[in-house]
C-alpha positions as CSV (number, residue, x, y, z in Angstrom):
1,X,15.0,12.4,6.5
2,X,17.0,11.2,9.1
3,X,19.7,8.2,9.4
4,X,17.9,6.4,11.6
5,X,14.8,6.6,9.7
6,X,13.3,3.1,8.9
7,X,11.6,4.3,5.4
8,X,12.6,3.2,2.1
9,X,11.8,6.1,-0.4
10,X,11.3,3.8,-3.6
11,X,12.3,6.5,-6.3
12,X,15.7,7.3,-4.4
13,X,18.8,5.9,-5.6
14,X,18.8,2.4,-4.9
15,X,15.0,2.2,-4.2
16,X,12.6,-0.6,-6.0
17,X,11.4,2.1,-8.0
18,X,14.5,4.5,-8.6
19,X,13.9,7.1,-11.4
20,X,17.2,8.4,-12.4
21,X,17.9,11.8,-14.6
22,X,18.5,9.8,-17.9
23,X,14.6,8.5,-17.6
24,X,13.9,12.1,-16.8
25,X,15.5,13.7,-19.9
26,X,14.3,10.8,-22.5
27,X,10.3,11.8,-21.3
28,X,11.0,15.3,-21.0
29,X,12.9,15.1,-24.7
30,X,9.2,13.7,-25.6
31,X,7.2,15.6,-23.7
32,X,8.3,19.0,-25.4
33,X,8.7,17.1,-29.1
34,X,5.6,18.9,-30.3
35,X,6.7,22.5,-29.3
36,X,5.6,22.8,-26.4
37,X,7.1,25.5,-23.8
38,X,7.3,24.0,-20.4
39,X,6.8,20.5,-19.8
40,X,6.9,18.2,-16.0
41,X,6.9,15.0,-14.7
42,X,5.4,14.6,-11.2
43,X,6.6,10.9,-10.2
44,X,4.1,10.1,-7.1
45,X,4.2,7.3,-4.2
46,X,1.9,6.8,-1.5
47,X,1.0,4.7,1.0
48,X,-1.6,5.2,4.0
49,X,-4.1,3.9,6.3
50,X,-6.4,4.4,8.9
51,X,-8.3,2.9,12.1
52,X,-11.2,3.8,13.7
53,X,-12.0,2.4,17.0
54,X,-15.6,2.2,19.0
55,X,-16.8,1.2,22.0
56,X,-13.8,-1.6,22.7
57,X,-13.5,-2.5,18.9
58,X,-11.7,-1.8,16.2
59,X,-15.2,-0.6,13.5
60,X,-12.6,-0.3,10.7
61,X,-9.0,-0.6,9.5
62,X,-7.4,0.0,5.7
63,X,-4.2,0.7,4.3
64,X,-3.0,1.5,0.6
65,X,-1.1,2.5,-1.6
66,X,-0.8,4.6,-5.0
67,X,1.6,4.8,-7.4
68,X,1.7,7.0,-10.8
69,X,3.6,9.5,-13.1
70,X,1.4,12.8,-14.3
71,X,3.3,14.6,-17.3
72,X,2.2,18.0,-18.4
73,X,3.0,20.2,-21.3
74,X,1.9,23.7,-21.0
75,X,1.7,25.9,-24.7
76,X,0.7,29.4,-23.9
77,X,-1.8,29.1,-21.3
78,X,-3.2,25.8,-22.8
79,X,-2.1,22.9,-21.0
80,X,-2.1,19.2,-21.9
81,X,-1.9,16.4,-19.4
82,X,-1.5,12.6,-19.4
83,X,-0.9,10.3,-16.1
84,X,-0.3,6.6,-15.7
85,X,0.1,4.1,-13.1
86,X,2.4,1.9,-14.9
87,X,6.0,3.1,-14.5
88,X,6.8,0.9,-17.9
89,X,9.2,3.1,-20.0
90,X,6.3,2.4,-22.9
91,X,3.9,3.6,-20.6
92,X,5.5,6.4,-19.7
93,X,6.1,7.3,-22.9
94,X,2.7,7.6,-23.9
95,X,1.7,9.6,-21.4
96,X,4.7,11.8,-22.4
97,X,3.0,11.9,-26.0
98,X,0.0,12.4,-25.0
99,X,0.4,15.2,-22.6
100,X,2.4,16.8,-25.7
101,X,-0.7,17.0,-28.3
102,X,-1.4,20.6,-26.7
103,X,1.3,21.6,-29.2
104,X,1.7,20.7,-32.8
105,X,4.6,22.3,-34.1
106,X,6.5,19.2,-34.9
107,X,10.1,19.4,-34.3
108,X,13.0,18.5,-32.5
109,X,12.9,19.6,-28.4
110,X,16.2,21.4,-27.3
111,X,18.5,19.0,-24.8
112,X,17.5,19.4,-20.7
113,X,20.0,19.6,-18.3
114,X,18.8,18.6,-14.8
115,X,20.0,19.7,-11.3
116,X,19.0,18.4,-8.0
117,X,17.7,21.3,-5.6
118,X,18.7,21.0,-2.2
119,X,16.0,21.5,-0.2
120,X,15.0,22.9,3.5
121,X,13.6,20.4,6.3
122,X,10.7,21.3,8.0
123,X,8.7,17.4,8.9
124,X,10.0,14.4,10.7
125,X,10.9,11.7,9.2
126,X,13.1,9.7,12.1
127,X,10.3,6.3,12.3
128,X,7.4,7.7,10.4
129,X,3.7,6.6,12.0
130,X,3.4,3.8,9.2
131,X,6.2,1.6,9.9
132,X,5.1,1.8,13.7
133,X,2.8,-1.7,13.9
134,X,-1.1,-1.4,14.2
135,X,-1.1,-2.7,17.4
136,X,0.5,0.3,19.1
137,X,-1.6,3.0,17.2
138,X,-4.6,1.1,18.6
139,X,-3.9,1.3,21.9
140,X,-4.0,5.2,21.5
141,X,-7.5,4.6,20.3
142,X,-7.7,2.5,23.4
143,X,-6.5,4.7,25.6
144,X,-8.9,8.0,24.3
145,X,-11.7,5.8,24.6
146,X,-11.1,4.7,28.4
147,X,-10.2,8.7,29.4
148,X,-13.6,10.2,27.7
149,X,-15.7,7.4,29.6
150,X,-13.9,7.9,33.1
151,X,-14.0,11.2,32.7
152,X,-18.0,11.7,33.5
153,X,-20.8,9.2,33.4
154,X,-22.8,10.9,31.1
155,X,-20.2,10.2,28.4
156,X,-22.5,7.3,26.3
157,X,-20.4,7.0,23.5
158,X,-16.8,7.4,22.3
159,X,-15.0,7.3,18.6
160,X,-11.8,7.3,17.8
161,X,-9.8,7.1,14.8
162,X,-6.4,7.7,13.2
163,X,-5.5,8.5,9.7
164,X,-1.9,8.4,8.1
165,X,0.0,8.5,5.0
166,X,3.6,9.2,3.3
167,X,3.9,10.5,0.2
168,X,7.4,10.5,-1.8
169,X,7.2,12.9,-4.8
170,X,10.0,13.4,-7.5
171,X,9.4,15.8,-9.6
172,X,11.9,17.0,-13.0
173,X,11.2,19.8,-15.0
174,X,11.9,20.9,-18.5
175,X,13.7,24.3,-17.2
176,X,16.2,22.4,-15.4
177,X,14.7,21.3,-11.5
178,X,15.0,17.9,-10.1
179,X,13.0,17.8,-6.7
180,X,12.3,15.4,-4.1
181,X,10.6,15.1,-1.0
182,X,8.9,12.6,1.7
183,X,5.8,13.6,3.4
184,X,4.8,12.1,6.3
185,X,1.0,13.2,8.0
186,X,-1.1,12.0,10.6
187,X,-4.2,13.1,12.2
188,X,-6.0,11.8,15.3
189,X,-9.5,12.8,16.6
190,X,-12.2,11.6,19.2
191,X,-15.6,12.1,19.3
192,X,-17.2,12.1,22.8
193,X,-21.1,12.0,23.2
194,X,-22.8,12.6,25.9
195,X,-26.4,12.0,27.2
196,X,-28.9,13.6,30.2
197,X,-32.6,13.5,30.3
198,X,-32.7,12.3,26.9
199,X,-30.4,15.0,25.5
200,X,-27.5,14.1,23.2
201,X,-24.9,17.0,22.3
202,X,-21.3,15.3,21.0
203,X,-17.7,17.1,21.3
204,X,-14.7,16.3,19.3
205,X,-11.3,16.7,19.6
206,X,-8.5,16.2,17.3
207,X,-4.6,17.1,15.6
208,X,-2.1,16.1,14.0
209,X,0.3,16.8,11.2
210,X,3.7,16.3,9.0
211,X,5.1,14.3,12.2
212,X,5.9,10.9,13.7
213,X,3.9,10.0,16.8
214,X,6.1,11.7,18.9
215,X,3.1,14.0,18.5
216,X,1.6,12.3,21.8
217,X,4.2,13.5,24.0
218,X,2.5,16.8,24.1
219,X,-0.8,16.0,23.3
220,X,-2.1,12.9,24.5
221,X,-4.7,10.7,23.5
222,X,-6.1,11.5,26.9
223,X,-6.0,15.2,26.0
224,X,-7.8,14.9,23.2
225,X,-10.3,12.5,24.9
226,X,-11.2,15.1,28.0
227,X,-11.2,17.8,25.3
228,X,-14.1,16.1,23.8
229,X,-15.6,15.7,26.6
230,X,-15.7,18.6,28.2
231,X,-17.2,20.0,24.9
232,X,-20.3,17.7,24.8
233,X,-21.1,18.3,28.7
234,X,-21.2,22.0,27.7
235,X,-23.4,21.6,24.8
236,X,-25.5,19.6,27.3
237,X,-26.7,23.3,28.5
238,X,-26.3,25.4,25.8
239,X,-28.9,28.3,25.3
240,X,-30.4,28.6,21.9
241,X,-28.4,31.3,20.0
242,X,-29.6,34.8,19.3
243,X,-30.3,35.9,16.1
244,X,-29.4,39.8,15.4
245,X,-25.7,41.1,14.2
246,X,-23.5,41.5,17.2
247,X,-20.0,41.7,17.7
248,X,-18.3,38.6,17.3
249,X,-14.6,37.8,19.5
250,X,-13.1,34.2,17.7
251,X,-10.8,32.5,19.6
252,X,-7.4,31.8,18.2
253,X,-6.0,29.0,16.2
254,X,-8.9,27.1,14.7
255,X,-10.2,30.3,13.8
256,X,-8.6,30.9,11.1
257,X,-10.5,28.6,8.9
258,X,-12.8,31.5,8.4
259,X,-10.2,33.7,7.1
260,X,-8.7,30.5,5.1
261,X,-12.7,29.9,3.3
262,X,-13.9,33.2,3.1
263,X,-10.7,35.3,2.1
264,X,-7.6,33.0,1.4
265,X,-8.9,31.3,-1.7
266,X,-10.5,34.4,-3.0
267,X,-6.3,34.7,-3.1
268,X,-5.5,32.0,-4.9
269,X,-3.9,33.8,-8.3
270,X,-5.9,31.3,-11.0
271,X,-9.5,33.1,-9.7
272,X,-7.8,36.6,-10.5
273,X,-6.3,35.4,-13.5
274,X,-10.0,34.8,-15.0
275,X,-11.6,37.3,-13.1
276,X,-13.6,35.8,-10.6
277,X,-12.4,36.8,-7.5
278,X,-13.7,39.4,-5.8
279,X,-10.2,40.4,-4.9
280,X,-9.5,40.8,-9.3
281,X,-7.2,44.5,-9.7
282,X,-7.2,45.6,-6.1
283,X,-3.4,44.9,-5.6
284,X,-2.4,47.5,-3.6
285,X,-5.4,49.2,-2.6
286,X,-7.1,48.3,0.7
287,X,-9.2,45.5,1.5
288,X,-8.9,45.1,5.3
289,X,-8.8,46.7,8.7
290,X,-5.4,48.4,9.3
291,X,-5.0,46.2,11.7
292,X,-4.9,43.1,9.3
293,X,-1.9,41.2,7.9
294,X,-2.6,37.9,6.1
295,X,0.4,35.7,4.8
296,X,0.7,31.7,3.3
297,X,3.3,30.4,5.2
298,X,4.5,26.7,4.2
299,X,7.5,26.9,6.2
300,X,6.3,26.2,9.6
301,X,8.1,23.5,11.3
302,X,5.9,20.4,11.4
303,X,2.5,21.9,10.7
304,X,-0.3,20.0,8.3
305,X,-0.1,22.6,5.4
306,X,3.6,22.7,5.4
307,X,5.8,21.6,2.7
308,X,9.8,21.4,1.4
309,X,9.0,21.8,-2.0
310,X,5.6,22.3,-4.5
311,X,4.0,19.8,-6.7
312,X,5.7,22.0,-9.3
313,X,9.1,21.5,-8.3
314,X,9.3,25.3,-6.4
315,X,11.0,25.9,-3.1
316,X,7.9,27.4,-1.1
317,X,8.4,31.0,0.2
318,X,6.4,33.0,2.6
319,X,4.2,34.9,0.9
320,X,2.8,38.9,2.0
321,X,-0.9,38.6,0.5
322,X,-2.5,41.6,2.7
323,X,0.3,44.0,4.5
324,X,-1.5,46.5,6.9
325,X,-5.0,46.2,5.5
326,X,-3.4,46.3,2.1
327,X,-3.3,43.7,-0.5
328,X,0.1,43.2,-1.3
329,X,-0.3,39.8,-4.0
330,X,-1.8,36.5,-4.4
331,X,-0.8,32.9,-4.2
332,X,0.5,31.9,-7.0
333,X,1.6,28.8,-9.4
334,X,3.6,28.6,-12.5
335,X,0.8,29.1,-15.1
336,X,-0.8,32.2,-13.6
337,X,3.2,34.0,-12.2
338,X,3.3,33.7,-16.0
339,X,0.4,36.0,-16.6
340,X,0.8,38.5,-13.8
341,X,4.7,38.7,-14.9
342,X,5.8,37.8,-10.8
343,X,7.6,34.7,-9.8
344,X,5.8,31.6,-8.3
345,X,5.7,31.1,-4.6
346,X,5.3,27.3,-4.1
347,X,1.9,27.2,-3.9
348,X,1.5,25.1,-6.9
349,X,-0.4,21.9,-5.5
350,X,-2.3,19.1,-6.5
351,X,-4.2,16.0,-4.6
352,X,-2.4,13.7,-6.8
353,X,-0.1,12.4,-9.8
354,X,-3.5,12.8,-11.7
355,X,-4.3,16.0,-10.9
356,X,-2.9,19.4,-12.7
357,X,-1.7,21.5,-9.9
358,X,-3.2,24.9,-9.3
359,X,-2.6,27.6,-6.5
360,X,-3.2,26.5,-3.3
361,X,-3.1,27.7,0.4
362,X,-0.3,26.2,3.2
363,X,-0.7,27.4,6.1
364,X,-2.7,30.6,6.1
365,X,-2.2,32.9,9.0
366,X,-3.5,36.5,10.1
367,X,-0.6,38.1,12.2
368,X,-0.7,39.0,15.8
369,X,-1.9,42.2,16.7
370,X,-1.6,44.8,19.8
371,X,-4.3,43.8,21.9
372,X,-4.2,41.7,24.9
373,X,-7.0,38.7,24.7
374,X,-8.9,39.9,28.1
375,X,-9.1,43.1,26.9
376,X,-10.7,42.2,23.6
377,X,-13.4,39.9,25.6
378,X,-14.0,43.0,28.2
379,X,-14.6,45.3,25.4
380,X,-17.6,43.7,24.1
381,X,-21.0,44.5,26.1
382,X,-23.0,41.5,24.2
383,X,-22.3,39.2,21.5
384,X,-20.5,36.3,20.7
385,X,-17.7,34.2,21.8
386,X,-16.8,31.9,19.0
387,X,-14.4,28.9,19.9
388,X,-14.6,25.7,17.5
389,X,-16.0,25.5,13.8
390,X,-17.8,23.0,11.2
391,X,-18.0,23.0,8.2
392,X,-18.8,26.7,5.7
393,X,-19.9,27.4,2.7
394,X,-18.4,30.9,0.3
395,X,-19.1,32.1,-2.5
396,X,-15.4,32.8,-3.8
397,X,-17.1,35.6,-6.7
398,X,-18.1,37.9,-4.0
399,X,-16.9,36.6,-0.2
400,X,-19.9,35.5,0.6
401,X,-20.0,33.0,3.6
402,X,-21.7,30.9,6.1
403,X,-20.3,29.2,9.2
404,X,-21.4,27.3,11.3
405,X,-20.2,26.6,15.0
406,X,-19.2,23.6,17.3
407,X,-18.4,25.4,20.3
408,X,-19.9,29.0,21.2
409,X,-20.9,31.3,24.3
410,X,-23.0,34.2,24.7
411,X,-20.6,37.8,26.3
412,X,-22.7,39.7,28.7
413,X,-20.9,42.8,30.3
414,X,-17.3,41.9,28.6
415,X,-17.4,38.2,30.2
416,X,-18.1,35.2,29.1
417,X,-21.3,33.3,30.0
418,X,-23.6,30.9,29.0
419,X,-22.6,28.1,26.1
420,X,-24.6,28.5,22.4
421,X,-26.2,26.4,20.0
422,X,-27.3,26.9,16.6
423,X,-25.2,29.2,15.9
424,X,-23.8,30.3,12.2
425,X,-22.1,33.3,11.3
426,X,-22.9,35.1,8.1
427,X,-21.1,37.5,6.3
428,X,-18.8,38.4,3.4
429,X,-15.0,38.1,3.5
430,X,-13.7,41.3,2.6
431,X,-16.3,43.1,4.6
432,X,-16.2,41.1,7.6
433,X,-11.6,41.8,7.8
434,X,-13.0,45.3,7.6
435,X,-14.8,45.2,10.7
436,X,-11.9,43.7,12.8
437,X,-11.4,46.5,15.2
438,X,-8.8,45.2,17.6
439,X,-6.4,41.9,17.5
440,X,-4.4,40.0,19.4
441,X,-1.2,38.9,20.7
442,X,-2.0,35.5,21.0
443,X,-1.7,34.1,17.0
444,X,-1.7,30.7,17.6
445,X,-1.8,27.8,14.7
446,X,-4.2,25.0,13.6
447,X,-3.6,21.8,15.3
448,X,-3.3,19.6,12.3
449,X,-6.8,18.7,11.2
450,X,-7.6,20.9,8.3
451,X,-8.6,19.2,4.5
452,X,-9.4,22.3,1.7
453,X,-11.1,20.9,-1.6
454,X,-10.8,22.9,-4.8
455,X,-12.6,21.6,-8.0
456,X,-12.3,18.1,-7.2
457,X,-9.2,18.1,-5.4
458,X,-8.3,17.9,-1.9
459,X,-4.9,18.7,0.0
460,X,-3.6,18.9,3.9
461,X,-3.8,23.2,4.7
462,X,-3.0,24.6,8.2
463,X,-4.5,27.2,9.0
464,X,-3.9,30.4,12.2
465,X,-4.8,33.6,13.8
466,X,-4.8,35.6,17.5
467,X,-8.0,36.1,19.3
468,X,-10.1,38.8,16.9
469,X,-12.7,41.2,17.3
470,X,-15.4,41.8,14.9
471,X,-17.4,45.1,15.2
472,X,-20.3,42.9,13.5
473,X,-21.2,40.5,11.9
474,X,-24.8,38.5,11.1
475,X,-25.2,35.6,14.0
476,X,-27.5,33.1,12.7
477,X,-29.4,31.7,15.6
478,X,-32.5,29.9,16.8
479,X,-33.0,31.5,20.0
480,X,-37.1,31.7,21.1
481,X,-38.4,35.1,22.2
């Protein structure tokens, strides 16, 4: 955080809420009192808000805020937790004792020393987007509403809307880490829709991330607003999609929430620690094209998934999870580096102070490959050009997966042609990074708009990859013959 930075972190030394390392000990001391063999405290603040703007009004505006300590005791792979949102030193306490009824060994709990990490910078923090007043941040509403309109006629209706939050964690641990962090985020998106003949096709727009609104400087609300735009015009004559299995080019960036649903959590170290992944014992053996390298990367400057440290107190590394086609590891927390004797990565992350963490992506990213982007496109003699994704489904057991797409065109003769509706893509994860016969070197990242859920619990990922061609791959389309 910078010194010009107008936020007041409550839990830091001289905040209305400071937590200093003697509270720490005293519920830590309590925490373990039953014999337990790792216990934390996860001390979290946060405060957001939102607008969303329609047709010269403001439809909606909310702000909040959260407060709570989550303490957990961990006993062998058992794990007990208790959270509160009353920062009492009784209540806290009880949490402490209850978290610590996984274990029942009685006794007294050996002293904790505490150290502060130091830890990397990778967000802005110089005016974050919630001390900016309301007024301003709806005027960039404002201002993609009036761009999406003037940009064509047919443009009937526009949304806008804007979502923030910062989030102050402090986090003390009974093996001697004292973590804290601010996390700001923001995301902004427009929703154009446009009409002819009495046809209605929308196109959205959005980004975002852990940054102030100096995001606008490079993309503007009017960006965004001509982005959507453009989109629903081109849906306005889109073809019905074929249904056969075709080659498949996706365009970079966005992408990469394929790879993220259908392969990344299949990844995540808790689903191979019970089995379930279809990715279990294959450490080291191939599971991908040569041409494939996948890592978790929270260390990206600024991006939505990124963080300084984990909801467990860990520094966040890059992590190698497929090397040259080759699975290399998985994403791991505290409880499952435990059982596959490695050391965590950072990817220990939870929604909330009354959540349990568990392994979670970042900022997922396939690497660039060799291949130049029009050359990829010109390779392919018919099939499918995939640009913008909704929403998926996967089955993480096996890899199956559906997707469906926002933004599509038909290749004919290594160009691209006509724009696509109805279209899905079917598959299986592991099969389909199989069929990835050339790559490019064009690996671009996720503008900021990505939410992952996870039994109940949802967190900010990024996600990335270069242009990509699939040898085939199940198109899922309505197209009349």
């Amino acid at each position: 955080m910078t010194a010009s930075s107008t936020y007041r972190a409550p839990f830091s030394p001289g905040g209305p809420l400071a937590i200093d390392a003697e509270v720490c000990r005293k519920l830590l001391t309590i925490a373990l009192g039953r014999g337990g063999d790792y216990a934390d405290l996860f001390f979290e603040y946060r405060a957001g808000g939102g607008l969303a703007f329609e047709e010269g009004i403001t439809k909606s505006a909310s702000r909040g805020v959260t407060l709570g300590l989550g303490v957990r005791v961990q006993r062998g792979e058992a794990t007990g937790y208790a959270h509160t949102e009353d920062l009492t030193m009784d209540s806290m306490k009880r949490a402490a004792e209850t978290a610590a009824r996984i274990a029942n060994e009685g006794g007294k709990a050996p002293p904790v020393r505490l150290e502060p990490l130091s830890l990397s910078s990778r967000y802005e923090l110089d005016v974050p987007s919630i001390d900016v007043p309301g007024l301003d941040k709806r005027r960039l509403l404002e201002r993609a509403s009036r761009a999406a309109h003037a940009f064509d006629s047919r443009i009937l209706k526009v949304e806008a809307s804007f979502a923030e939050e910062i989030r102050e964690i402090l986090i003390a641990t009974s093996d001697g880490r004292v973590a804290h962090d601010v996390q700001p985020l923001l995301r902004f998106s427009v929703r154009a829709i446009a009409e002819e003949a009495g046809k209605r096709e929308s196109g959205s727009s959005g980004g975002g991330g852990r940054m102030t609104l100096g995001y606008f400087d490079d993309r503007s609300p009017e960006w965004h607003a001509e982005r959507a735009a453009k989109q629903a015009l081109t849906m306005l004559g889109a073809k019905h999609a074929p249904a056969a299995q075709m080659e498949v080019v996706l365009a970079p960036g966005d992408s990469g929430i394929l790879l993220h649903e259908a392969v990344g959590h299949g990844l995540e170290a808790d689903f191979n620690r019970k089995g379930t992944s279809n990715y279990t014992g294959r450490v080291g053996k191939p599971v991908a094209s040569e041409l494939c390298s996948v890592v978790d990367d929270p260390t990206l400057l600024q991006s939505r998934g990124s963080i300084n440290v984990d909801d467990e107190g860990i520094e966040p590394e890059k992590s190698v999870l497929i090397e040259n086609g080759v699975l290399r590891g998985y994403m791991q927390d505290r409880l499952s580096a435990r059982h596959f004797s490695v050391s965590p990565r950072g990817n220990g992350r939870r929604e909330s102070f009354a959540c349990v963490p568990m392994p979670r992506m970042t900022n997922t990213v396939l690497l660039a490959g060799p291949h130049d982007p029009e050359e990829i496109t010109r390779s392919v003699k018919r099939g499918i050009f995939a640009k913008s994704f909704g929403g998926g489904q996967v089955d993480i057991a096996n890899g199956d997966f559906v997707f469906s797409l926002t933004e599509s065109y038909l290749i004919e003769d290594g160009k691209i042609t006509a724009p696509l509706k109805g279209v899905n893509l079917i598959g299986n994860g592991p099969e389909t990074l199989r069929e990835v016969t050339m790559l490019g070197n064009d690996v671009q990242i996720s503008d900021g708009i990505w939410t992952c859920g996870k039994d109940g619990q949802s967190v900010p990922v990024g996600v990335g990859c270069p242009t990509i061609k699939i040898q085939k791959i199940t198109v899922g389309g309505t197209e009349i013959r």
